[in-house]
C-alpha positions in Angstrom: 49.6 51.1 94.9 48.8 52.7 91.6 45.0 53.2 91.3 43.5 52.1 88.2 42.5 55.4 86.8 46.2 56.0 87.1 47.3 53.0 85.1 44.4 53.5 82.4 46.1 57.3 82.0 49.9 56.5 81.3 51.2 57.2 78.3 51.2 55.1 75.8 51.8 51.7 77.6 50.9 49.8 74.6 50.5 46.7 73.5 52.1 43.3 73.6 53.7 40.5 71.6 53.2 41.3 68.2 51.1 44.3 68.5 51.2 47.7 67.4 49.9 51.0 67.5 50.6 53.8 65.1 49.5 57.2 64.9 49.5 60.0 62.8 52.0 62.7 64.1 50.2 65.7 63.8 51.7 68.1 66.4 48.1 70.5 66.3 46.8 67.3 67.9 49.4 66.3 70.4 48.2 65.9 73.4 49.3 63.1 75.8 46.3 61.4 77.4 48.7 61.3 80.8 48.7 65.2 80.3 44.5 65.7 79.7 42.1 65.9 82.5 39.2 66.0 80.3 36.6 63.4 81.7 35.9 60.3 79.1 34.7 56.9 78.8 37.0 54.3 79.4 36.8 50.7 79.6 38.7 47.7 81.1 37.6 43.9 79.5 40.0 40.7 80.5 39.5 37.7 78.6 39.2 39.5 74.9 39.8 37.6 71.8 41.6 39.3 69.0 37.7 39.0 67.4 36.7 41.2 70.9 38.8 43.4 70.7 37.2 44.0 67.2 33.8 44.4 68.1 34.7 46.6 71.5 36.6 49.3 69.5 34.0 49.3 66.6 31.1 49.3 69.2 32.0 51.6 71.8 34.2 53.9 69.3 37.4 53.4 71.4 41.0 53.4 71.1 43.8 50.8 72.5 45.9 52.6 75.4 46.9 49.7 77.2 47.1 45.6 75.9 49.2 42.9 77.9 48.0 39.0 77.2 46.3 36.6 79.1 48.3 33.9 78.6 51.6 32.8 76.9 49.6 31.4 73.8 48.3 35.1 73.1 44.9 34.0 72.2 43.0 36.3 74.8 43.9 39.9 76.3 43.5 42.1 79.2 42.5 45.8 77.3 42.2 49.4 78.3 40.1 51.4 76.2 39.6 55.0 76.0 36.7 56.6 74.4 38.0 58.0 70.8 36.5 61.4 71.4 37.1 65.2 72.3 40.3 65.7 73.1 41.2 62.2 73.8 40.3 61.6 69.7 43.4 60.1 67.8 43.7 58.2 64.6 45.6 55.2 65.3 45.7 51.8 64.2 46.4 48.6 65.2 47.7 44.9 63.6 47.9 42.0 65.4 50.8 39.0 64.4 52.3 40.4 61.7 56.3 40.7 60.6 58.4 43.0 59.6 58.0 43.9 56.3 54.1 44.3 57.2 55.1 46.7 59.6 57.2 48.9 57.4 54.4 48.8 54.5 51.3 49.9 57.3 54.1 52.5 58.2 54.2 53.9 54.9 50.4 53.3 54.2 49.4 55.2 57.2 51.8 58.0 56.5 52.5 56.9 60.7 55.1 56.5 63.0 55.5 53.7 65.3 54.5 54.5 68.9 55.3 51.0 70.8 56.2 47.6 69.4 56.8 44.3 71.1 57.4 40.6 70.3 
């Protein structure tokens, strides 16, 4: 059984129903967290409101690597969090129920490219 260290440290296993993460695709920078064995914060909250998930990343200066919901109403979340630091430091973003076209402007705001996407 996968540990979950492991699970915290795959790549980019992110997100869930109408979520998404983009990033700025700056190859100096690229690094996959699966690839660094730098030692960081991390965190792992079930039970987190889109209004938690907020105030975790704000409060603790942390990133989204991994997102699935709690239930099939998508009003609370099981998170992963990696500290947004060091080498694990990213810039990345994240939107929560938006459509289409709101993905292809935040694209184009963010000068980003989308890293995982599902409905």
């Amino acid at each position: 059984m996968e540990s979950k260290f492991a699970r915290v440290l795959r790549p980019w296993t992110l997100l869930c129903l109408t979520f998404l993460i983009l990033a700025n695709a700056l190859p100096a920078h690229a690094i996959d967290d699966n690839e660094n064995s730098t030692p960081t914060a991390w965190w792992f909250y079930s039970g987190q409101t889109p209004t938690d998930i907020k105030n975790t990343i704000n409060s603790k200066n942390a990133r989204i690597i991994d997102i699935k919901p709690d239930n099939s109403s998508g009003s609370t979340f099981t998170v992963v969090y990696v500290q947004n630091t060091g080498s694990y430091q990213k810039q990345w973003w994240w939107y929560y129920g938006i459509d289409a076209n709101a993905v292809t402007q935040n694209l184009k705001t963010n000068n980003a490219r989308l890293i995982s996407l599902k409905a």
